[in-house]
C-alpha positions as a Python dict, from the first residue, in 0.01 Angstrom:
ca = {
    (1, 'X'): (0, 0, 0),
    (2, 'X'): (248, 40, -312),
    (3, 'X'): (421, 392, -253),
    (4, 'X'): (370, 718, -480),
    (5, 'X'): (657, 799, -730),
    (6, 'X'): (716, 1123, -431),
    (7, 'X'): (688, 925, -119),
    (8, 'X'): (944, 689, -321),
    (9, 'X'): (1127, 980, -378),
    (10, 'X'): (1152, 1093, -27),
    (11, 'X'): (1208, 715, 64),
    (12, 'X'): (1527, 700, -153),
    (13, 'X'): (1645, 1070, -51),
    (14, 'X'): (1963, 1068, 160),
    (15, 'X'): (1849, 1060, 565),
    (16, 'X'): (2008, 1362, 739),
    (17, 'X'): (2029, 1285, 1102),
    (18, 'X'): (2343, 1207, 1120),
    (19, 'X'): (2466, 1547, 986),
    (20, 'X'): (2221, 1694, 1216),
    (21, 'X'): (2332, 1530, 1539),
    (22, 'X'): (2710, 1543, 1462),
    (23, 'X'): (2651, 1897, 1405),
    (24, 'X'): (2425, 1934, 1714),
    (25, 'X'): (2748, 1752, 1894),
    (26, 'X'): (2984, 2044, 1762),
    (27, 'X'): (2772, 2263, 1903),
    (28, 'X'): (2742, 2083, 2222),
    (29, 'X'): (3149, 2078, 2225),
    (30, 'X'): (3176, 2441, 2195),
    (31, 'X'): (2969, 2493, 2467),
    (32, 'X'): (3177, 2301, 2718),
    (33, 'X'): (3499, 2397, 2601),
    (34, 'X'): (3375, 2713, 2648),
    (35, 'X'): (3222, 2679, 2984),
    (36, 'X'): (3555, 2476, 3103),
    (37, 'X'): (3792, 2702, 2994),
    (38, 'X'): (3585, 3030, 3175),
    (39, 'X'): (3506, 2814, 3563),
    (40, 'X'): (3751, 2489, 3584),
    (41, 'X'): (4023, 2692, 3803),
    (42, 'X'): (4380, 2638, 3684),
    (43, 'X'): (4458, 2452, 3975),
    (44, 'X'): (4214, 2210, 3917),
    (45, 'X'): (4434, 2112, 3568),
    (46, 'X'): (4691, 2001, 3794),
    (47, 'X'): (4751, 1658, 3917),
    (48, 'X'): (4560, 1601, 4225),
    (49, 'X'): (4684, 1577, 4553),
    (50, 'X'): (4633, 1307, 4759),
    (51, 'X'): (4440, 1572, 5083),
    (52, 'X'): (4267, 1729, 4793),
    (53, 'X'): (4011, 1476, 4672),
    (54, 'X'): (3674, 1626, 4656),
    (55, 'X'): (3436, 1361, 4840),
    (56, 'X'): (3193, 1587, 5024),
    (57, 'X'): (3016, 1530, 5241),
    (58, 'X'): (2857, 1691, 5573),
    (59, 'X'): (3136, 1775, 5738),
    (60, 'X'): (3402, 1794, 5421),
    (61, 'X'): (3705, 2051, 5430),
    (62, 'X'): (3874, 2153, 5165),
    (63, 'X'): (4271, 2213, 5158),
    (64, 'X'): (4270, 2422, 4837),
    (65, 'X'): (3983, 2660, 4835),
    (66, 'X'): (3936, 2601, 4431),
    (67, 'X'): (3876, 2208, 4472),
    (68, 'X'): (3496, 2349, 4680),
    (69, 'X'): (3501, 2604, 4382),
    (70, 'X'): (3548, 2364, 4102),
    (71, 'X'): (3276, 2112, 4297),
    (72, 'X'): (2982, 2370, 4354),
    (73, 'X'): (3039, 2501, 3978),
    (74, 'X'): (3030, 2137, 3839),
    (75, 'X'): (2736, 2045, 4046),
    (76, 'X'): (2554, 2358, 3925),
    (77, 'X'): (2554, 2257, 3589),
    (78, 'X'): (2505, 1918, 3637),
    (79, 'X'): (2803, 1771, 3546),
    (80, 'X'): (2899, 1587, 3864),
    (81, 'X'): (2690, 1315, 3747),
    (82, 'X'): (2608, 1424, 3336),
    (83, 'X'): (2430, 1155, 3285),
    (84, 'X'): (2171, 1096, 3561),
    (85, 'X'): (1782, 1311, 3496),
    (86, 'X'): (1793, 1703, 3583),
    (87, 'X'): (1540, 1605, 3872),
    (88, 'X'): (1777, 1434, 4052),
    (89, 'X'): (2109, 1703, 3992),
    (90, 'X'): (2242, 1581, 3684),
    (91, 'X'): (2263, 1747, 3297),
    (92, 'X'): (2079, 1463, 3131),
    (93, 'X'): (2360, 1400, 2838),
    (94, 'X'): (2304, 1144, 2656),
    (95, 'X'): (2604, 892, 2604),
    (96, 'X'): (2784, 1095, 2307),
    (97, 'X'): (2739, 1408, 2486),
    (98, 'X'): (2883, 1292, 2795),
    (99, 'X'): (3139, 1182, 2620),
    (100, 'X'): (3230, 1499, 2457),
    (101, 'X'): (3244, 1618, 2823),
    (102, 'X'): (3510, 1374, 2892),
    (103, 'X'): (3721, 1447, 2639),
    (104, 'X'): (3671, 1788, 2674),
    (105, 'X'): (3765, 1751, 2999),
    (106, 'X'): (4052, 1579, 2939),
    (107, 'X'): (4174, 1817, 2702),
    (108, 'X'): (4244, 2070, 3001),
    (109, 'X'): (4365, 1805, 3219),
    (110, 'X'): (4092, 1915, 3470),
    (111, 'X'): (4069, 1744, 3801),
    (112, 'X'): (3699, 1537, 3870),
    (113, 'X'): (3481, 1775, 4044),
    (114, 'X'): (3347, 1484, 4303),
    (115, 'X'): (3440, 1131, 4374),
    (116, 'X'): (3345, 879, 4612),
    (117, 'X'): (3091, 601, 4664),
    (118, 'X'): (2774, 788, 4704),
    (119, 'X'): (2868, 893, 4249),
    (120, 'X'): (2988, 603, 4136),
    (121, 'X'): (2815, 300, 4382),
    (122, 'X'): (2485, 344, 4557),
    (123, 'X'): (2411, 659, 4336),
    (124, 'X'): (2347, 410, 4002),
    (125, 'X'): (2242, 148, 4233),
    (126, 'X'): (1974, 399, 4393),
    (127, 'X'): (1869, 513, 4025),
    (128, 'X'): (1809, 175, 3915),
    (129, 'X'): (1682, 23, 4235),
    (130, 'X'): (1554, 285, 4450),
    (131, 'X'): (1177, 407, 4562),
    (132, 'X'): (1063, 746, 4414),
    (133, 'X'): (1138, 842, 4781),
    (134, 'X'): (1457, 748, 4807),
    (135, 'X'): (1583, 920, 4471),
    (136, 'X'): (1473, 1231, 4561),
    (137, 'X'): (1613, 1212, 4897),
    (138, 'X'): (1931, 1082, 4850),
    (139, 'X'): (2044, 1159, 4495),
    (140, 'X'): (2073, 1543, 4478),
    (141, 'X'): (2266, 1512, 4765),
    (142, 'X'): (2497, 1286, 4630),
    (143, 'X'): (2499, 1538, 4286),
    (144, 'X'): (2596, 1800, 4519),
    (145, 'X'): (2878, 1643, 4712),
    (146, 'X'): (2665, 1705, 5022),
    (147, 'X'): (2697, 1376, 5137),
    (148, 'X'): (2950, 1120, 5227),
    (149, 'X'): (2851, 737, 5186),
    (150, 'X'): (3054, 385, 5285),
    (151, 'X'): (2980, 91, 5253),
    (152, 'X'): (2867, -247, 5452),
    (153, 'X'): (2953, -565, 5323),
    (154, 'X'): (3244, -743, 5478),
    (155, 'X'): (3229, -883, 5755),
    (156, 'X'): (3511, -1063, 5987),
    (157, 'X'): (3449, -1393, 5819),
    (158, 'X'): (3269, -1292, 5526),
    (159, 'X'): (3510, -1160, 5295),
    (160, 'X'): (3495, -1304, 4972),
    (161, 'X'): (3228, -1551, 5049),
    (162, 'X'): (3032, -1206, 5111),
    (163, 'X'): (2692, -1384, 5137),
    (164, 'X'): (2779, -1564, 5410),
    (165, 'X'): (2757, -1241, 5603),
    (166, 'X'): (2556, -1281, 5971),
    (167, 'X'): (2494, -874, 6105),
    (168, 'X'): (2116, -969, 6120),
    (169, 'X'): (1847, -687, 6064),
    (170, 'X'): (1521, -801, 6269),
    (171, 'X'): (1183, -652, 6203),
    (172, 'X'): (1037, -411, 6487),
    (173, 'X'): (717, -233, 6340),
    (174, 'X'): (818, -2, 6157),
    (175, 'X'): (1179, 4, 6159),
    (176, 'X'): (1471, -266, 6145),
    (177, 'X'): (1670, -365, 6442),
    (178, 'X'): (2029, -411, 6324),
    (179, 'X'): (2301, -616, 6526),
    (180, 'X'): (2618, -705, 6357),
    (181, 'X'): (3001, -616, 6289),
    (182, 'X'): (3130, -487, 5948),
    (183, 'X'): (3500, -459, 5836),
    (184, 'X'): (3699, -245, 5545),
    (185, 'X'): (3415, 31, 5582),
    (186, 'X'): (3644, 244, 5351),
    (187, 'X'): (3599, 628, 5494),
    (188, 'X'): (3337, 515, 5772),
    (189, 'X'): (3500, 728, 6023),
    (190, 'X'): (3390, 1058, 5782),
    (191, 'X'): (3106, 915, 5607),
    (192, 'X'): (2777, 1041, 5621),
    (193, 'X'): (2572, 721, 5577),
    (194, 'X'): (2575, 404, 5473),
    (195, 'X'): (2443, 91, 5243),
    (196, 'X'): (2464, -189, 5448),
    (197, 'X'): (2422, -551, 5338),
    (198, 'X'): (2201, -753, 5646),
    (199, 'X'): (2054, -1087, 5679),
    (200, 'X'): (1665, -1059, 5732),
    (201, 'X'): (1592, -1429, 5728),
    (202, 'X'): (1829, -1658, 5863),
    (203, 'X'): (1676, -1957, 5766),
    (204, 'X'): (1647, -1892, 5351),
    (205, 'X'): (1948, -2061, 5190),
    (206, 'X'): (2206, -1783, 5204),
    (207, 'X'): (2193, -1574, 4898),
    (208, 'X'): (1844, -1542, 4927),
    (209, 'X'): (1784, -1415, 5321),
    (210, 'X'): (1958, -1066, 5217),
    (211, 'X'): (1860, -729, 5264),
    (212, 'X'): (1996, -415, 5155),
    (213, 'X'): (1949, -46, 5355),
    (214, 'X'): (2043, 277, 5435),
    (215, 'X'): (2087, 440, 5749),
    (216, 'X'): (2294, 763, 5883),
    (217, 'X'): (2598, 737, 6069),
    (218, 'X'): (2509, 902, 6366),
    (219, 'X'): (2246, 686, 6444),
    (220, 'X'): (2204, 562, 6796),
    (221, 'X'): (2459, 231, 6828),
    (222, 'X'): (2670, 300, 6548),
    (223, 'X'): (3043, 319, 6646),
    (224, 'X'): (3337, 292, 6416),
    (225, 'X'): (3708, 232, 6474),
    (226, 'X'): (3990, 308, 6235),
    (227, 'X'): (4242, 42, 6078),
    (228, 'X'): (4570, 146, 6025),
    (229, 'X'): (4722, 3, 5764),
    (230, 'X'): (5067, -77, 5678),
    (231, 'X'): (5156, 258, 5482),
    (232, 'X'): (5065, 497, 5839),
    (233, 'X'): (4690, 581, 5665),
    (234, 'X'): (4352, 415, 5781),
    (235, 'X'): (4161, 473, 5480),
    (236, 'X'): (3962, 130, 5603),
    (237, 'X'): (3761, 115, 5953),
    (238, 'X'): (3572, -201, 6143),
    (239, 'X'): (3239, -57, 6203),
    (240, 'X'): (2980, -205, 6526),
    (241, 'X'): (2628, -205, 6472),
    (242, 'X'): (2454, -260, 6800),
    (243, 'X'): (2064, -257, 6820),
    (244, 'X'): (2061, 7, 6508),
    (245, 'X'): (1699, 110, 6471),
    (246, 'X'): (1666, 142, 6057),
    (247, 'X'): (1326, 283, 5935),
    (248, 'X'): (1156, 3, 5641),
    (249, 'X'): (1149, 344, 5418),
    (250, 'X'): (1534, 302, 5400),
    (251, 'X'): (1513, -79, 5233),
    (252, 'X'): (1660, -71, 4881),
    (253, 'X'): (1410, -281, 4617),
    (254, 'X'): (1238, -596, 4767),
    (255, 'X'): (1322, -778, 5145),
    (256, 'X'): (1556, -1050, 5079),
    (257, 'X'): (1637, -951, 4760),
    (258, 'X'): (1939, -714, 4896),
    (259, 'X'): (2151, -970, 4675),
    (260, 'X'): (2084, -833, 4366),
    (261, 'X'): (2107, -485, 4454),
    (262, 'X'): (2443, -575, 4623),
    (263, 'X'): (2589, -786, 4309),
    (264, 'X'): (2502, -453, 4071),
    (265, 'X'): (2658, -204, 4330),
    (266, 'X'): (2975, -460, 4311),
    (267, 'X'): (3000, -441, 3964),
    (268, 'X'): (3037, -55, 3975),
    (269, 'X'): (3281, -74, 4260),
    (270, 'X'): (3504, -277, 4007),
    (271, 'X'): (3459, -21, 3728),
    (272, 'X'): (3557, 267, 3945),
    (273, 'X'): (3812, 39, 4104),
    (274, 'X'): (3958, -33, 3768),
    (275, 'X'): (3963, 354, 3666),
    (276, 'X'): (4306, 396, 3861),
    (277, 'X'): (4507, 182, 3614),
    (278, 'X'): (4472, 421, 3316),
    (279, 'X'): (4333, 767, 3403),
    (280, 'X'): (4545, 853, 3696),
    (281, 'X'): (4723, 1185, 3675),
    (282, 'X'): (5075, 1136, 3899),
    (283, 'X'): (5448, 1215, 3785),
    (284, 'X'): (5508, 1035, 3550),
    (285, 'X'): (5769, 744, 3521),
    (286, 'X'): (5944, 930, 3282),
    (287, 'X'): (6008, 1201, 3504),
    (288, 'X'): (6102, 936, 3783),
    (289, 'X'): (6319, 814, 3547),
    (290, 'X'): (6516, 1156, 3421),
    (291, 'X'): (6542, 1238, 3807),
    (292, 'X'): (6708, 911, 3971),
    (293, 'X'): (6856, 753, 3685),
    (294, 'X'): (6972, 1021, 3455),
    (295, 'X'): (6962, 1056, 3046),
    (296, 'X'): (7211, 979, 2834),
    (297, 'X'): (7376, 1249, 2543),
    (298, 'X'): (7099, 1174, 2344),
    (299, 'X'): (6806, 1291, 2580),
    (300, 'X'): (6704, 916, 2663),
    (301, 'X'): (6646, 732, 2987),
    (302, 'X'): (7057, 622, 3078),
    (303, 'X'): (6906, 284, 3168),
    (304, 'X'): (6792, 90, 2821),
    (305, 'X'): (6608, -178, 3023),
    (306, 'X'): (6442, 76, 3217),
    (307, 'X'): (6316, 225, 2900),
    (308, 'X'): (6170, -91, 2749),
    (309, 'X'): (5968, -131, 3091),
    (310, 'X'): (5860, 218, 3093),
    (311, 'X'): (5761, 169, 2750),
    (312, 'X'): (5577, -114, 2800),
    (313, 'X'): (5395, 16, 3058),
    (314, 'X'): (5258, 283, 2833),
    (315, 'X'): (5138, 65, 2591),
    (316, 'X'): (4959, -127, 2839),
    (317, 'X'): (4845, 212, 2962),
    (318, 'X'): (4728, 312, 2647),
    (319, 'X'): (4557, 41, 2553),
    (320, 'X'): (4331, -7, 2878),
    (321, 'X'): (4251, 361, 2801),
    (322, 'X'): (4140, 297, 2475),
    (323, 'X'): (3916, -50, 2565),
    (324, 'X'): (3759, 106, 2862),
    (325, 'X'): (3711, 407, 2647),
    (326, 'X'): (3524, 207, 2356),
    (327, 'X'): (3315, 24, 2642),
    (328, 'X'): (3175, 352, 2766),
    (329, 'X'): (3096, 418, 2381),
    (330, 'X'): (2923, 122, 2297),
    (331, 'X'): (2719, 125, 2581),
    (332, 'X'): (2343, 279, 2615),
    (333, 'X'): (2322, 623, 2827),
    (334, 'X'): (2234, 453, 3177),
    (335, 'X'): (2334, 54, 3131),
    (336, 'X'): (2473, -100, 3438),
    (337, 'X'): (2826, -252, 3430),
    (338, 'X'): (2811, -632, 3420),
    (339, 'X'): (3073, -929, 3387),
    (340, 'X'): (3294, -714, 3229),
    (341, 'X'): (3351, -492, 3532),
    (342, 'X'): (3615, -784, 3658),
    (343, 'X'): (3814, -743, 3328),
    (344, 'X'): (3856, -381, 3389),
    (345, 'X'): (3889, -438, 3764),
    (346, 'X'): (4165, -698, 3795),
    (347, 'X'): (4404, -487, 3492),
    (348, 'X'): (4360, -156, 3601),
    (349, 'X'): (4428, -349, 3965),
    (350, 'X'): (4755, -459, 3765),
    (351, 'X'): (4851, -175, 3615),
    (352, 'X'): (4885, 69, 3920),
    (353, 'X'): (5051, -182, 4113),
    (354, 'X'): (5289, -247, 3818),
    (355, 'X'): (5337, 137, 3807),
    (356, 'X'): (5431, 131, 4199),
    (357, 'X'): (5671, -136, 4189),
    (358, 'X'): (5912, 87, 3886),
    (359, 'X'): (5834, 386, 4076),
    (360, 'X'): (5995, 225, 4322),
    (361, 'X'): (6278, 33, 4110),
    (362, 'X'): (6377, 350, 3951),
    (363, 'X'): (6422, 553, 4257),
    (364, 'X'): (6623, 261, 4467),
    (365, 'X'): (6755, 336, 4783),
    (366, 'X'): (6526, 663, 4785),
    (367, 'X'): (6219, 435, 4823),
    (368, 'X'): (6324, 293, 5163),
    (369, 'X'): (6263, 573, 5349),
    (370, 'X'): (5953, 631, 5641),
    (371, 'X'): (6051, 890, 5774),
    (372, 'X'): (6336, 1133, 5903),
    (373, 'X'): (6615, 1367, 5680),
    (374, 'X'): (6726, 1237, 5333),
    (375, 'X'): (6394, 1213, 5221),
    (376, 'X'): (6155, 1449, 5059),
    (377, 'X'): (5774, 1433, 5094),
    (378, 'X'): (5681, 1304, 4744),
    (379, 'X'): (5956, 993, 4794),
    (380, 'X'): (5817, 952, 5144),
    (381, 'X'): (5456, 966, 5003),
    (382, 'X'): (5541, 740, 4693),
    (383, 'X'): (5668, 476, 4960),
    (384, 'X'): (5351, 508, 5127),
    (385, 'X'): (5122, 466, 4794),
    (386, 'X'): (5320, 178, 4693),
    (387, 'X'): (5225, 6, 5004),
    (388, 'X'): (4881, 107, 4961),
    (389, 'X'): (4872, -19, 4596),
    (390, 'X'): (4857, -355, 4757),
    (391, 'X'): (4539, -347, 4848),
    (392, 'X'): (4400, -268, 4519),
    (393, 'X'): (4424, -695, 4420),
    (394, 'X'): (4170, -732, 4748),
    (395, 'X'): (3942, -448, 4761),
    (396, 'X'): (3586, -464, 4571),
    (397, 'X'): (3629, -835, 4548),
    (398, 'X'): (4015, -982, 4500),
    (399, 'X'): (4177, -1073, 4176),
    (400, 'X'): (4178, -1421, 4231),
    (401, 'X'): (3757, -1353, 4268),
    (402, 'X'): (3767, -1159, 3958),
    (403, 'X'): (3950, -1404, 3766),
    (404, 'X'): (3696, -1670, 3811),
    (405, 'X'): (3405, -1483, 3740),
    (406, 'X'): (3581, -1346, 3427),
    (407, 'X'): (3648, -1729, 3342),
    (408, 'X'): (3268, -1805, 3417),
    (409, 'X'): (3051, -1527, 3280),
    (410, 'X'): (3319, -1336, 3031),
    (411, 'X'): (3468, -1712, 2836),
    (412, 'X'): (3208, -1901, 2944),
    (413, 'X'): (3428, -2209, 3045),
    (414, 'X'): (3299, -2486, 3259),
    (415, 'X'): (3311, -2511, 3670),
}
């Protein structure tokens, strides 16, 4: 059909839907800074304390009254989880709206309303994965901070070779009969439930004889220990299963196939995992710097080497913010992490270590400290998270891991 002189008119007229959704953004903006600057509490645009993360859960306290405030106002709206459908407790922004909300966000400094596994690991995981069932029961909870979640993959023995894992999961009508130890259960001794890696056929070459489930904590034969860890804190726990009776409603996608619902759930451990590098909000080294080592007539840092580190740290800082930034904008609303995850998980990994160790350069003989007079809480507590930094190049797969599979799946260079 050759086109009209008007409809090849209209053809060649300037499209306006750009104008109209940039302007449909600035309206969206206003709304949130709005909303933001009338219910995010000003203590809540303060750096967060380390008793004051929000994780929820059934049995969750809260140290400063606000942080439950700033969590049940968020969730309200949705914006605990913007992204994911009304029906299941979020606010259904698409990917430039959302990130209006994060920069909008950021403009106030404001704290996150709700962290933890159950947003940022079997939440996605559930919405791409999951039964109809299992959304609705599971992800308004999570939304809401109502529930806890941890997580079981390692075993003693299966660490990084993860799929050699053994705690077996035997059928039993309708249920699962679980047997089986796990280890670095992050939070299991205040979690809720958890998503539990299992082997449901033993014989299947070893990738392929994995399931993945659910099941609640205080289910008959669960019993979990704490690990204390080198800096006092026993964030991790060793968790027994012993003849754990699972109902077959609580298997995640296909039997045996718990593989590839466990490699996606990995891949947005490592993105949250490699979140801490850039977007912390701690004293900053600057301020470390001013306090221990002085400034000279001029204002600056006394120490000029000191300053060049500090400096370069920055940049670094700056520029992780910036790539992981520009990979949340060129991504579709709702697109799991892939490959890339490892890039963003072994730097940030990097980063906050490398921010430890001249936390703990710049303070000196203030950093030896454990316990006792002549030192204050936040050196005492700096000591501690320096220790704990360590464990950022293991957790969520270690850096050596991450290295290969960026050298595999990112470069593409040969075994």
């Amino acid at each position: 059909k050759i086109p009209s002189s008007k409809e090849q008119t209209q053809k060649n007229k300037p499209k306006k839907e750009g104008r109209g959704v940039m302007q449909n953004l600035e309206v969206f903006r206003d709304e949130v800074r709005g909303w933001l600057d009338e219910n995010c509490p000003e203590s809540m645009r303060t750096p967060m304390d380390a008793n004051e993360h929000p994780g929820g859960g059934r049995n969750a306290t809260y140290a400063n009254p606000d942080t439950k405030v700033w969590l049940e106002r968020c969730a309200e709206r949705g914006f605990t989880v913007p992204t994911w459908p009304e029906e299941f407790g979020g606010a259904g922004l698409n990917k430039d709206e959302n990130l209006v909300l994060r920069n909008e966000m950021g403009r106030i400094n404001a704290r996150p309303p709700l962290v933890g596994m159950g947003l940022s690991m079997i939440g996605p995981a559930l919405l791409e994965y999951g039964t109809d069932a299992q959304k609705e029961e599971h992800l308004p909870k999570i939304a809401r901070g109502d529930i806890w979640w941890c997580q079981g993959y390692s075993e003693p023995g299966s660490g990084s070779d993860l799929a050699s894992l053994r705690t077996s999961a035997v059928e039993d009508g309708d249920d699962f009969i679980v047997n089986g130890q796990k280890i670095w259960t992050s939070g299991a001794n205040h979690a809720d439930w958890m998503f539990c890696l299992v082997r449901t056929d033993f014989d299947a070459p070893k990738h392929e004889g994995i399931s993945f489930v659910l099941f609640d904590m205080t289910t008959p034969g669960v019993t979990v220990k704490p690990i204390k860890l080198i800096s006092g804190l026993s964030p991790f726990c060793e968790t027994f299963l012993d003849n754990v009776r699972v109902p077959k409603s609580n298997l995640v996608y296909e039997l045996n196939k718990g593989w590839t619902v466990g490699k996606r759930l990995l891949q947005h451990e490592r993105s949250m995992i490699g979140g801490i590098g850039g977007g912390q909000k701690t004293t900053s080294l600057e301020e470390y710097a001013h306090q221990y080592v002085g400034a000279d007539e001029s204002g600056k840092i006394a120490d000029a080497s000191l300053r060049g580190k500090i400096l370069s740290h920055r940049m670094n800082d700056r520029a992780f913010g910036l790539t992981t930034r520009r990979s949340v904008e060129e991504s579709a609303t709702g697109n799991a992490p892939g490959a890339t995850s490892s890039m963003f998980k072994y730097y940030g990994t990097e980063q906050n270590i490398g921010k430890y160790d001249l936390m703990l350069s710049i303070m000196g003989t203030q950093s030896v400290g454990w316990t006792g007079e002549g030192f204050d809480d936040e050196e005492l507590n700096t000591t501690r998270a320096w220790l704990r930094s360590k464990a950022n190049s293991i957790e969520g797969g270690t850096s050596e891991v991450q290295l290969n599979i960026i050298a595999k799946r990112v470069l593409g260079l040969p075994e």
